[in-house]
C-alpha positions in Angstrom: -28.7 -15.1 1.3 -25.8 -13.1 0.5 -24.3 -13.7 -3.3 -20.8 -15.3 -3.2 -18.6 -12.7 -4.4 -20.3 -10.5 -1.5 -19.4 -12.8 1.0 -15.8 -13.0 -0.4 -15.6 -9.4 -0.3 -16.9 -9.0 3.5 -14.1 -12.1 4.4 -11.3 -9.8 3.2 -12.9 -6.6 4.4 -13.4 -8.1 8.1 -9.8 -10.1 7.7 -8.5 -6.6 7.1 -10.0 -4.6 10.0 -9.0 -8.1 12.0 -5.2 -8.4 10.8 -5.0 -3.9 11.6 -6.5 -4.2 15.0 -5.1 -7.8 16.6 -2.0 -8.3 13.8 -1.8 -11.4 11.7 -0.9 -13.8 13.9 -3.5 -12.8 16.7 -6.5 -13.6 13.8 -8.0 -16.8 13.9 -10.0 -18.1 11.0 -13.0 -18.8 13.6 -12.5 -14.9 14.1 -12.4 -13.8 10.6 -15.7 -16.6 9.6 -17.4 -15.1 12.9 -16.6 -11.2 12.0 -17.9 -12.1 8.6 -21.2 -13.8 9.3 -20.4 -17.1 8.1 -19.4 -20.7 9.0 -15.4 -21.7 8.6 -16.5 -23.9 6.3 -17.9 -21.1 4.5 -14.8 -19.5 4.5 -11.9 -22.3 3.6 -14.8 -22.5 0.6 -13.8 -19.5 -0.7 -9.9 -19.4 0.5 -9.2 -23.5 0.3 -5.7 -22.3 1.2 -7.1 -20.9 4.8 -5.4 -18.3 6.3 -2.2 -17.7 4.1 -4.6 -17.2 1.1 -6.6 -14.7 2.9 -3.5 -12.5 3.7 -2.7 -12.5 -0.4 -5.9 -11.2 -1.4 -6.0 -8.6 1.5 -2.8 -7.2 0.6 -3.3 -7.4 -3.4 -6.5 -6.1 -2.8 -5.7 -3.5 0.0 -2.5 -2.5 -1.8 -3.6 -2.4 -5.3 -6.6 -0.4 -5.2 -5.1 2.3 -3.1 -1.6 2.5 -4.7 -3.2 2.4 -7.9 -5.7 5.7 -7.4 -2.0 7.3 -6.6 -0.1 5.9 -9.2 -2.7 6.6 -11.5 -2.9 10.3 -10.1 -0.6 11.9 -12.7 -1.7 9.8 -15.6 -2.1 13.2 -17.1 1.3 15.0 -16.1 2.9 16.2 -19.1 6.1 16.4 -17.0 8.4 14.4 -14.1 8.0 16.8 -11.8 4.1 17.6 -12.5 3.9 13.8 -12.1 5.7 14.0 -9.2 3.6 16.3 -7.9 0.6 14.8 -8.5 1.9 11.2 -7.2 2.9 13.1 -4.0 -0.2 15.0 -3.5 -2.1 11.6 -3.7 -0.5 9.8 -1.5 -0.6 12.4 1.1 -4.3 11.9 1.0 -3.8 8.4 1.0 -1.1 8.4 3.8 -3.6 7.4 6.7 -5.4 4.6 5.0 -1.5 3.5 3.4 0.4 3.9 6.8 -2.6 2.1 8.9 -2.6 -0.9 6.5 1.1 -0.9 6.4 1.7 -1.2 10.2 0.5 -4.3 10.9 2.4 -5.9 8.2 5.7 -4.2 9.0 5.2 -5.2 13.2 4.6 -8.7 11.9 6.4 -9.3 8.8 9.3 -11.1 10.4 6.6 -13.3 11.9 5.4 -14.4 8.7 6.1 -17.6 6.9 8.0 -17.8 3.5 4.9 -17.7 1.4 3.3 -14.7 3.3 6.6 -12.6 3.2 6.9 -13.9 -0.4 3.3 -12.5 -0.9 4.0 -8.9 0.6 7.4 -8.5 -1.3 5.5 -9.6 -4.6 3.1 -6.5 -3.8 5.9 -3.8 -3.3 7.7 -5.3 -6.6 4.8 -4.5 -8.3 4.2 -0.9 -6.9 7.7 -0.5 -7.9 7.5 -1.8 -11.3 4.1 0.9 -11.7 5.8 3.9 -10.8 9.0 2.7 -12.8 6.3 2.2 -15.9 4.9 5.9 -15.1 8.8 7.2 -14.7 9.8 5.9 -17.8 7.2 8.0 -19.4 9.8 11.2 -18.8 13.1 9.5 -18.3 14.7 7.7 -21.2 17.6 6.0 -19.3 16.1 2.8 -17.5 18.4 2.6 -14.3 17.4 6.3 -13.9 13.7 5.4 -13.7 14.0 2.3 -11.6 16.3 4.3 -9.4 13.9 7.1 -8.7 10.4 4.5 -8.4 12.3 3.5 -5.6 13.1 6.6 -4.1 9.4 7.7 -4.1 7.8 5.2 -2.1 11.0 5.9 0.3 10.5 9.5 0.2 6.9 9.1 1.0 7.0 6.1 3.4 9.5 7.7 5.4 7.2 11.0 5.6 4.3 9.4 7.1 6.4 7.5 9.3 7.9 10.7 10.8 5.1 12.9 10.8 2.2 10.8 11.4 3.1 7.9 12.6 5.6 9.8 14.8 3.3 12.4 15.4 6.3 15.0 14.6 3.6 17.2 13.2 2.4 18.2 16.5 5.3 19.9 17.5 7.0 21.5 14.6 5.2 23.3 11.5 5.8 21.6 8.1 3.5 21.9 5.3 3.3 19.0 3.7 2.5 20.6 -0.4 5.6 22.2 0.7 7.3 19.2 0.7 5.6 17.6 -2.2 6.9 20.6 -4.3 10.1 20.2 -3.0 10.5 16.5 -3.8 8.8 17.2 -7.1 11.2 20.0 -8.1 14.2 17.6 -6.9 13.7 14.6 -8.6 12.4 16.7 -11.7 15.7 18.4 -11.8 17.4 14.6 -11.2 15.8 13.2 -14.0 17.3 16.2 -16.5 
Protein backbone atom coordinates (compact mmCIF):
# COMPACT_ATOMS: atom_id res chain seq x y z
CA UNK A 1 0.00 0.00 0.00
CA UNK A 2 1.35 3.25 -1.16
CA UNK A 3 1.80 6.04 1.79
CA UNK A 4 -0.61 8.95 1.37
CA UNK A 5 1.57 11.74 0.55
CA UNK A 6 2.91 9.24 -2.37
CA UNK A 7 -0.28 8.89 -3.77
CA UNK A 8 -0.93 12.68 -3.56
CA UNK A 9 2.24 13.22 -5.35
CA UNK A 10 1.53 10.54 -8.26
CA UNK A 11 -2.34 12.42 -8.59
CA UNK A 12 -0.58 15.65 -9.49
CA UNK A 13 2.23 14.09 -11.35
CA UNK A 14 -0.33 12.00 -13.64
CA UNK A 15 -2.91 15.26 -13.56
CA UNK A 16 0.08 17.07 -15.02
CA UNK A 17 1.13 14.76 -17.84
CA UNK A 18 -2.95 14.44 -18.29
CA UNK A 19 -3.74 18.34 -18.35
CA UNK A 20 -0.12 18.66 -21.10
CA UNK A 21 -1.26 15.89 -23.36
CA UNK A 22 -5.47 16.18 -23.53
CA UNK A 23 -5.63 20.09 -21.89
CA UNK A 24 -7.66 20.79 -18.83
CA UNK A 25 -10.86 20.49 -19.99
CA UNK A 26 -10.41 17.12 -21.94
CA UNK A 27 -9.21 15.47 -18.23
CA UNK A 28 -11.71 13.74 -16.34
CA UNK A 29 -11.20 12.86 -12.76
CA UNK A 30 -12.05 9.05 -13.63
CA UNK A 31 -8.85 9.68 -15.97
CA UNK A 32 -6.64 11.32 -13.51
CA UNK A 33 -7.84 8.42 -10.48
CA UNK A 34 -7.32 5.69 -13.28
CA UNK A 35 -3.73 7.18 -14.55
CA UNK A 36 -2.89 7.25 -10.89
CA UNK A 37 -3.81 3.82 -9.72
CA UNK A 38 -6.44 4.68 -7.43
CA UNK A 39 -10.27 4.90 -6.94
CA UNK A 40 -12.10 8.59 -7.42
CA UNK A 41 -12.88 8.20 -4.16
CA UNK A 42 -9.38 8.02 -3.43
CA UNK A 43 -8.80 10.95 -5.16
CA UNK A 44 -11.70 13.65 -4.06
CA UNK A 45 -10.05 12.21 -0.55
CA UNK A 46 -7.15 13.94 -1.12
CA UNK A 47 -8.54 17.00 -3.38
CA UNK A 48 -12.23 17.30 -1.57
CA UNK A 49 -12.50 20.27 -4.04
CA UNK A 50 -12.15 17.68 -7.19
CA UNK A 51 -10.86 18.93 -10.14
CA UNK A 52 -10.39 22.75 -9.59
CA UNK A 53 -8.17 21.82 -6.56
CA UNK A 54 -6.10 19.61 -8.51
CA UNK A 55 -5.22 22.35 -11.17
CA UNK A 56 -3.97 24.70 -7.98
CA UNK A 57 -1.57 22.34 -6.66
CA UNK A 58 -0.33 21.32 -10.26
CA UNK A 59 0.41 24.78 -11.08
CA UNK A 60 1.88 25.83 -7.51
CA UNK A 61 3.71 22.83 -7.54
CA UNK A 62 4.68 22.72 -11.32
CA UNK A 63 5.47 26.45 -11.27
CA UNK A 64 7.06 26.87 -8.07
CA UNK A 65 9.67 24.25 -8.06
CA UNK A 66 10.90 25.15 -11.48
CA UNK A 67 10.71 28.98 -11.35
CA UNK A 68 12.26 28.73 -8.06
CA UNK A 69 15.65 26.63 -9.18
CA UNK A 70 15.82 29.85 -11.81
CA UNK A 71 15.05 32.48 -9.62
CA UNK A 72 17.21 31.10 -7.11
CA UNK A 73 19.99 30.72 -9.89
CA UNK A 74 21.75 34.05 -9.15
CA UNK A 75 21.27 33.95 -5.41
CA UNK A 76 24.98 34.56 -5.53
CA UNK A 77 25.36 37.50 -8.24
CA UNK A 78 27.08 40.28 -6.74
CA UNK A 79 25.64 42.37 -9.64
CA UNK A 80 22.18 43.06 -11.88
CA UNK A 81 23.59 42.01 -14.79
CA UNK A 82 25.58 38.83 -13.35
CA UNK A 83 22.05 38.09 -11.93
CA UNK A 84 20.71 38.63 -14.94
CA UNK A 85 22.84 36.43 -16.49
CA UNK A 86 22.55 33.73 -14.32
CA UNK A 87 18.49 34.03 -14.25
CA UNK A 88 18.71 33.86 -18.08
CA UNK A 89 21.03 31.07 -18.35
CA UNK A 90 18.60 29.05 -16.02
CA UNK A 91 15.74 29.42 -17.65
CA UNK A 92 17.16 28.58 -20.94
CA UNK A 93 17.71 25.16 -19.46
CA UNK A 94 14.43 25.27 -18.06
CA UNK A 95 12.71 26.62 -21.29
CA UNK A 96 11.43 23.13 -22.46
CA UNK A 97 10.02 21.86 -19.29
CA UNK A 98 8.56 25.94 -18.62
CA UNK A 99 7.20 26.38 -22.24
CA UNK A 100 5.60 22.61 -22.32
CA UNK A 101 3.77 23.28 -18.91
CA UNK A 102 2.90 26.62 -19.97
CA UNK A 103 1.06 25.63 -23.27
CA UNK A 104 -1.68 23.99 -22.06
CA UNK A 105 -2.62 26.59 -19.67
CA UNK A 106 -2.27 29.41 -22.20
CA UNK A 107 -4.60 27.26 -25.04
CA UNK A 108 -7.02 26.82 -22.26
CA UNK A 109 -6.92 29.65 -19.91
CA UNK A 110 -9.88 31.49 -21.42
CA UNK A 111 -11.65 28.20 -20.87
CA UNK A 112 -11.14 28.24 -17.27
CA UNK A 113 -13.47 29.23 -14.61
CA UNK A 114 -12.95 32.34 -12.23
CA UNK A 115 -11.24 30.31 -9.57
CA UNK A 116 -8.89 28.46 -12.01
CA UNK A 117 -7.78 31.71 -13.85
CA UNK A 118 -7.75 33.27 -10.35
CA UNK A 119 -5.29 30.37 -9.40
CA UNK A 120 -2.91 30.75 -12.47
CA UNK A 121 -2.72 34.65 -12.12
CA UNK A 122 -1.99 34.11 -8.34
CA UNK A 123 1.16 31.96 -9.55
CA UNK A 124 2.57 34.60 -12.08
CA UNK A 125 2.04 37.32 -9.24
CA UNK A 126 4.14 35.52 -7.20
CA UNK A 127 6.93 34.77 -9.86
CA UNK A 128 6.81 38.38 -10.30
CA UNK A 129 6.95 39.40 -6.71
CA UNK A 130 10.44 36.74 -6.59
CA UNK A 131 12.27 38.26 -9.13
CA UNK A 132 11.14 41.82 -7.96
CA UNK A 133 12.54 40.58 -4.32
CA UNK A 134 15.88 39.42 -6.16
CA UNK A 135 15.90 42.89 -8.37
CA UNK A 136 15.60 44.88 -5.43
CA UNK A 137 18.77 43.45 -4.25
CA UNK A 138 20.65 45.82 -6.96
CA UNK A 139 18.10 48.46 -7.64
CA UNK A 140 17.14 50.90 -4.94
CA UNK A 141 14.15 52.65 -6.73
CA UNK A 142 11.09 50.19 -6.35
CA UNK A 143 9.04 51.04 -9.65
CA UNK A 144 12.46 50.36 -11.28
CA UNK A 145 12.56 46.82 -9.91
CA UNK A 146 8.96 45.87 -10.36
CA UNK A 147 9.37 47.28 -13.85
CA UNK A 148 12.15 45.13 -14.93
CA UNK A 149 10.74 41.60 -12.89
CA UNK A 150 8.25 42.09 -15.42
CA UNK A 151 10.30 42.56 -18.33
CA UNK A 152 12.23 39.28 -17.68
CA UNK A 153 9.66 36.79 -17.75
CA UNK A 154 8.52 38.84 -21.03
CA UNK A 155 12.00 38.77 -22.36
CA UNK A 156 12.23 35.16 -21.73
CA UNK A 157 8.65 33.95 -22.47
CA UNK A 158 8.70 35.59 -25.67
CA UNK A 159 12.12 33.77 -26.51
CA UNK A 160 10.91 30.31 -26.14
CA UNK A 161 7.87 31.17 -27.84
CA UNK A 162 9.72 32.26 -30.95
CA UNK A 163 12.43 29.93 -31.10
CA UNK A 164 11.08 26.84 -29.73
CA UNK A 165 7.87 26.91 -29.71
CA UNK A 166 8.08 28.52 -33.18
CA UNK A 167 10.79 26.51 -34.16
CA UNK A 168 12.54 29.76 -35.58
CA UNK A 169 15.84 28.09 -34.52
CA UNK A 170 15.77 25.79 -37.34
CA UNK A 171 16.12 28.23 -39.85
CA UNK A 172 18.20 31.06 -38.71
CA UNK A 173 21.40 30.92 -36.35
CA UNK A 174 21.00 32.60 -32.84
CA UNK A 175 22.95 31.63 -29.94
CA UNK A 176 21.00 31.81 -27.22
CA UNK A 177 24.18 32.82 -24.32
CA UNK A 178 24.39 35.45 -26.90
CA UNK A 179 21.19 36.69 -26.07
CA UNK A 180 21.29 36.09 -22.43
CA UNK A 181 24.39 38.46 -22.40
CA UNK A 182 22.75 40.83 -24.29
CA UNK A 183 19.62 41.06 -22.11
CA UNK A 184 21.99 40.93 -19.12
CA UNK A 185 24.16 43.86 -20.26
CA UNK A 186 20.80 45.80 -21.22
CA UNK A 187 18.92 45.74 -18.30
CA UNK A 188 22.29 45.96 -16.18
CA UNK A 189 22.96 49.27 -17.89
CA UNK A 190 18.93 50.15 -17.26
CA UNK A 191 19.08 49.67 -13.76
CA UNK A 192 22.25 52.29 -13.51
Amino acid sequence: MREGTDLKETILRKANELFVVQGYAGTSIKQMATASGCTTAALYYYFPEGKAQILREVVHSTFSQKFTTVIQAGRDATSLEEWVRMFGQAALRSMHDLQRSQTWIELELHQLGAVEQAAIHQQMLDLHRAITMEIARFVADEAMADQLAWTLPCVFIGYGQMFLSRKLNQVTEFDPASFVQMIARLIGKAAD
